[in-house]
C-alpha positions as CSV (number, residue, x, y, z in Angstrom):
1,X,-114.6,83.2,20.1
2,X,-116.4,85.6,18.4
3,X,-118.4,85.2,15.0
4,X,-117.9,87.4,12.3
5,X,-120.4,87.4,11.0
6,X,-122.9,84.8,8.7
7,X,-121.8,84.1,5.7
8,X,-125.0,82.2,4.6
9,X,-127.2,85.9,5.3
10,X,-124.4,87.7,4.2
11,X,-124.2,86.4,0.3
12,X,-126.9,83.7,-0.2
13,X,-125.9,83.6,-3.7
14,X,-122.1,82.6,-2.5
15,X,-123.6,80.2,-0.1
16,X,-125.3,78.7,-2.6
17,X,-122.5,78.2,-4.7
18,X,-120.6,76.5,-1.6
19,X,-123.7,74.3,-1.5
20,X,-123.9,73.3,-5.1
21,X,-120.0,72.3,-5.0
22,X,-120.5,70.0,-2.0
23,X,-123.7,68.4,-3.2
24,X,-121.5,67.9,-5.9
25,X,-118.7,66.0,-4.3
26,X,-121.5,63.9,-2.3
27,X,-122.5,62.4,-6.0
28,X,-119.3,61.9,-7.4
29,X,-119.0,57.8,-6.0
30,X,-116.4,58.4,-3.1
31,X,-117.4,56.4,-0.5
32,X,-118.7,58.6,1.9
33,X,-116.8,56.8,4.6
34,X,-113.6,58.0,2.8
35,X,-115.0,61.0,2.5
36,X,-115.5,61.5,6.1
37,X,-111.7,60.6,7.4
38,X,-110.9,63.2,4.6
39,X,-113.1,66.2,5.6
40,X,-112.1,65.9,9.2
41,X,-108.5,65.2,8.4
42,X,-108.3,68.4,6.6
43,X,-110.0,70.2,9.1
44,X,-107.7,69.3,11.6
45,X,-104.8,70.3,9.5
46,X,-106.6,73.9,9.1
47,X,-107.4,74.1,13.1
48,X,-111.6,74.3,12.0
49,X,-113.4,73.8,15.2
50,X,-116.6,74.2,13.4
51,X,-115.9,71.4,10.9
52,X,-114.0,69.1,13.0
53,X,-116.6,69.4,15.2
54,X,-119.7,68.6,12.3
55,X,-117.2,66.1,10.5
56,X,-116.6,63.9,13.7
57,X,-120.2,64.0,14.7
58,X,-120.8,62.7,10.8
59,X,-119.1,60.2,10.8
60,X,-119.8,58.3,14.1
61,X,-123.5,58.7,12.5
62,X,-122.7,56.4,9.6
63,X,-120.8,54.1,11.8
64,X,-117.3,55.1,11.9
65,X,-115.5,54.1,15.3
66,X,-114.5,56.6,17.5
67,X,-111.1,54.3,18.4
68,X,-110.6,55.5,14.2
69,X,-111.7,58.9,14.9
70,X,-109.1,59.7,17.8
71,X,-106.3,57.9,15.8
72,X,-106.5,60.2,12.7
73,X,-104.0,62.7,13.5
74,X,-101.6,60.1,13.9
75,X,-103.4,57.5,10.9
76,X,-99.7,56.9,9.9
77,X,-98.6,55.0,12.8
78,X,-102.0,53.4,13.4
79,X,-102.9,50.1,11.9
80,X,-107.1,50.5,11.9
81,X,-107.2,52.3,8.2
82,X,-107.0,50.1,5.0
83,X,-104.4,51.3,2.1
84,X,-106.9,53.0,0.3
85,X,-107.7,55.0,3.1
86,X,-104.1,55.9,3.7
87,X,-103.6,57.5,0.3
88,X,-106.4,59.8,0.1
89,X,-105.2,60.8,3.7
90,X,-101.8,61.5,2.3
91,X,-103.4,63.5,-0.9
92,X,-105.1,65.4,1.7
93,X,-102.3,66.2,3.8
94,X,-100.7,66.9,0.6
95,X,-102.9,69.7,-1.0
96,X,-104.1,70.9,2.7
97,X,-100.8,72.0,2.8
98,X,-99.5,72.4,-0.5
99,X,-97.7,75.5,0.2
100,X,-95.1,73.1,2.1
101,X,-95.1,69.9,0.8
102,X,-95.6,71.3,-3.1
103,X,-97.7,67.8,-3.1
104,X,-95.2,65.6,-3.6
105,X,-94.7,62.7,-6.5
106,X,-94.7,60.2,-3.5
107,X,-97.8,60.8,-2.4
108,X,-99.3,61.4,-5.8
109,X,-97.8,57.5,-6.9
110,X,-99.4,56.5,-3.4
111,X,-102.5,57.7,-4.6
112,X,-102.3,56.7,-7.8
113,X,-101.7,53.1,-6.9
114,X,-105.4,53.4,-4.7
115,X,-107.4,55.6,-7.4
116,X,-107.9,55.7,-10.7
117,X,-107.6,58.6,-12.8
118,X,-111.4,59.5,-12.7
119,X,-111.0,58.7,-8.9
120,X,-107.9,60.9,-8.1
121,X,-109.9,63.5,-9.5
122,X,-113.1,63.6,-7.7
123,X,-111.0,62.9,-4.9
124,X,-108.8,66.2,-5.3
125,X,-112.6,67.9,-6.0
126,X,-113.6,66.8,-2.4
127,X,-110.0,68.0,-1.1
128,X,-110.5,71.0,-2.4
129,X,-114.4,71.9,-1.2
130,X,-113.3,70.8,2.5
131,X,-110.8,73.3,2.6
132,X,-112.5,76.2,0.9
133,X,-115.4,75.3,3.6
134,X,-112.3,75.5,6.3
135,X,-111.5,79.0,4.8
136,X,-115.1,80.2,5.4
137,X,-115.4,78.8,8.5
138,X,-112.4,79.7,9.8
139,X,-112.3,83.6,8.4
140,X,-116.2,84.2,9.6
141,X,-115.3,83.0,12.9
142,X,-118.2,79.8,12.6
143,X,-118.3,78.4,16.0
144,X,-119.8,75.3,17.1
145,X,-123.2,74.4,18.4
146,X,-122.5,74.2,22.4
């Protein structure tokens, strides 16, 4: 694959605002754990190469197992992710692909039951910056380092 082109030389000034909303999200007091199984979850979903590829690699450098890594396209049959865990994966799912699944009041009570208001939405925040990063990614052609 082909990139398009680089987004970052293209429009600093858009790049930067990319770059302001995910410092942003990193402050907010989501674990970043969480935040790792939901940033590569969604980027899955979204078929990002690029991000799947940077997400993954994050998170086996703060620790996370690989045995949990491999598992998360199929986290609902698996047994290694707390209940916490499991709702923001389902809110992620959820609003990944809203277009389908209209985000559902089962999954919002699922994640209402894990998160608090505050929580549920700094949580959709972080939902929503990994998958306008998947739409950059994805629509420049951003291709992993080999």
């Amino acid at each position: 694959m082909q990139p398009r082109l680089d987004f970052y030389k293209a429009s600093p000034a858009a790049a930067k605002a990319m770059i302001a909303l995910e410092s942003a999200v990193s402050l907010l007091g989501i674990e970043h754990s969480l935040l790792d199984l939901v940033k590569l979850r969604a980027s899955q979903i979204n078929g990002c190469a690029y991000c799947v590829d940077m997400h993954s690699s994050d998170a086996r450098k703060r620790g996370e197992t690989e045995r949990r890594l491999y598992s998360l396209p199929v986290w609902r049959e698996s047994p290694f992710y707390t209940e916490r865990e499991r709702a923001a994966l389902a809110w992620t799912e959820s609003l990944t692909l809203i277009s389908h699944t209209g985000a559902p009041d089962s999954d919002y009570e699922w994640v209402s039951n894990e998160f608090d208001e505050d929580e549920r939405v700094k949580l959709t925040v972080a939902i929503n910056a990994i998958n306008s990063w998947n739409r950059m990614a994805i629509g420049f052609r951003s291709v992993p380092a080999k």
